[in-house]
C-alpha positions in Angstrom: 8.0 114.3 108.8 10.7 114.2 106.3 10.3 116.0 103.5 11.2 114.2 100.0 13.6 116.1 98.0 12.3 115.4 94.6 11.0 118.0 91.5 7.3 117.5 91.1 6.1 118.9 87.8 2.1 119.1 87.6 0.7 118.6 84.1 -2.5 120.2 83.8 -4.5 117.3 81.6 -7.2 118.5 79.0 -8.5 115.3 79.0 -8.6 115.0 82.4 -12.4 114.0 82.3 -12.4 112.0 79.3 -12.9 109.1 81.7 -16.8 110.1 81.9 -17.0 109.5 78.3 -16.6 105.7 78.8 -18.7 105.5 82.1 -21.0 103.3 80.5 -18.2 100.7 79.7 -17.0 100.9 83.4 -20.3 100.2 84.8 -20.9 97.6 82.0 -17.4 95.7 83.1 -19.6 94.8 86.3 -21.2 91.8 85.1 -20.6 89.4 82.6 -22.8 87.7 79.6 -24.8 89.7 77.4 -27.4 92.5 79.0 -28.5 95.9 78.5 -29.2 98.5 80.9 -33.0 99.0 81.0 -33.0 102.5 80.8 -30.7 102.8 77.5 -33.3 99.9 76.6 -36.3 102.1 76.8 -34.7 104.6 74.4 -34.2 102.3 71.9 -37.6 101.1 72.3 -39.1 104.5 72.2 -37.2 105.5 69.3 -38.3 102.5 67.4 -41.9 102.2 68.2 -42.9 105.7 67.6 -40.9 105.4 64.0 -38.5 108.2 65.1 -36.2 107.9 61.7 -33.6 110.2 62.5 -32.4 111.6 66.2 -29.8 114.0 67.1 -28.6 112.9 70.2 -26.6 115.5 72.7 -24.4 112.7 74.6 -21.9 113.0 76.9 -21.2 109.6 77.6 -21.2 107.2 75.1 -23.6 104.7 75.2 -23.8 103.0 72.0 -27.6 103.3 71.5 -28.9 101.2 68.0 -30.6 104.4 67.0 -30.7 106.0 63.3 -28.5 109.4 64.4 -27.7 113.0 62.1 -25.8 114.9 62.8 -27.6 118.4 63.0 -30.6 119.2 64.4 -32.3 120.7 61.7 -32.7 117.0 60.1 -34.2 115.7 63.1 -37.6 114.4 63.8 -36.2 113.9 67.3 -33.5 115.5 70.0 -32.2 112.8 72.5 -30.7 114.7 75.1 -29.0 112.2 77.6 -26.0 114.6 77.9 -25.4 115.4 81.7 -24.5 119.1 81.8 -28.2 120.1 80.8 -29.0 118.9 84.2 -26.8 121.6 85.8 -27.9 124.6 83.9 -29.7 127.2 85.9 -33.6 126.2 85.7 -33.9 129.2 83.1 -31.3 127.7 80.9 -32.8 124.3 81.0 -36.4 125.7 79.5 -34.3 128.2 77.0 -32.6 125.2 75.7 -35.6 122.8 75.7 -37.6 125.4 73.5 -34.8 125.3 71.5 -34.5 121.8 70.5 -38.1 122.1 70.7 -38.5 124.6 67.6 -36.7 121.6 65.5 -38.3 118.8 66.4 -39.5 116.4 69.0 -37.9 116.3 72.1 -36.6 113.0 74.7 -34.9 115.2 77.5 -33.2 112.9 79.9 -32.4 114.9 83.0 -30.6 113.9 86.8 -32.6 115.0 89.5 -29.6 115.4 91.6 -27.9 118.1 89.7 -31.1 119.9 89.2 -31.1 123.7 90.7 -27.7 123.3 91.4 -27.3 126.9 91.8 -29.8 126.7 94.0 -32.2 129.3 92.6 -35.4 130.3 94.6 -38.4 127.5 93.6 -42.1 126.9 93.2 -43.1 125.8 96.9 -46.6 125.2 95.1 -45.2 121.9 93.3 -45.6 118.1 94.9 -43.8 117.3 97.6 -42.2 114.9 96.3 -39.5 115.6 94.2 -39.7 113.2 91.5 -43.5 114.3 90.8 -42.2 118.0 91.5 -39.6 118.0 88.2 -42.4 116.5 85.7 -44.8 120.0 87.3 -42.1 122.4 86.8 -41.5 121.5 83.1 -44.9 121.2 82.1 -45.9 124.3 83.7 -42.5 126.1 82.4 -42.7 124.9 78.3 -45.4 126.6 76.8 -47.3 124.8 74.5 -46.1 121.7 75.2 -47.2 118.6 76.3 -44.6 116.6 78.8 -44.8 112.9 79.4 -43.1 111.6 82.7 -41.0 108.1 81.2 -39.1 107.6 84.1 -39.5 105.0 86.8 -39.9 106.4 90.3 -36.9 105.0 93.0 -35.3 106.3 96.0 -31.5 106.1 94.6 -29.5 104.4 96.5 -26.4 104.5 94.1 -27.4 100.8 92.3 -29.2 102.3 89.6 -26.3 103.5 87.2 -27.5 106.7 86.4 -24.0 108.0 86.1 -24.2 106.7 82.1 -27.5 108.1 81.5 -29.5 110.5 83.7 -32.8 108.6 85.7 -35.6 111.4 84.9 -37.0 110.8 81.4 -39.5 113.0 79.3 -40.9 113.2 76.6 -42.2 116.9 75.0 -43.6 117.5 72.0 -45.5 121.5 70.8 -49.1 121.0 70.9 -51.0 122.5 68.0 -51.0 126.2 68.2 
């Protein structure tokens, strides 16, 4: 093999993820005509019919939701969390950060089920089986107080679902009266 005489300089790129930021804009570029992705649908819907009039929302791609947004929590009748890191946090972090939001205001958590326990942190055996079912037990059983709806739509993913725009497991929590 010959080798190639040639100076290489290697630029180390802070923006070399910014591509994830426009994800949503790749995936749309598959099709063409108007269309929305149902699950970005069913937070607009959400938001709407339950007269949420101003949401924070932690993003990390941009998905361009017609949503009424502030900028600070503290204004917020509701936290949208679709932002992708959440999903990677140790389990502890997740429910810290949940309780969190959750001291604010209402909370849509949208979470990935494949980056979940990522560190791979001892679990519940006592939870479903399946794993789907098994997320929607641990967070109800680990935020106090709470009461968790399960919004998302149950699927074996086989990649054609896009959930690298927004994550696939949906919930809403809201404090119960104390």
């Amino acid at each position: 093999m010959k080798h190639i005489n040639k100076n290489i300089k290697i630029v180390k790129d802070k923006n070399l993820y910014q591509w994830t930021k426009n994800w949503k804009r790749i995936q749309e570029n598959y099709w063409d005509g108007n269309y929305k992705i149902r699950r970005l649908q069913q937070i607009e819907d959400f938001v709407r019919l339950n007269n949420y009039t101003s949401v924070f929302h932690v993003e990390e791609v941009i998905l361009d939701l017609n949503i009424p947004v502030v900028d600070v929590i503290e204004k917020a009748d509701l936290a949208l969390v679709t932002h992708q890191g959440y999903s990677r946090y140790p389990l502890d972090g997740i429910i810290e950060q949940c309780n969190r939001w959750l001291e604010h205001s209402d909370l849509y958590l949208c979470l990935n089920r494949h980056y979940l326990n990522i560190d791979n942190k001892p679990i519940d055996i006592s939870v479903n089986d399946d794993y789907q079912i098994a997320i929607t037990q641990w967070l109800s059983a680990k935020l106090d107080n709470c009461v968790v709806v399960d919004l998302s739509r149950d699927y074996v993913d086989d990649g054609g679902y896009f959930t690298w725009a927004c994550p696939d497991r949906h919930y809403f929590i809201k404090k119960t009266n104390q």
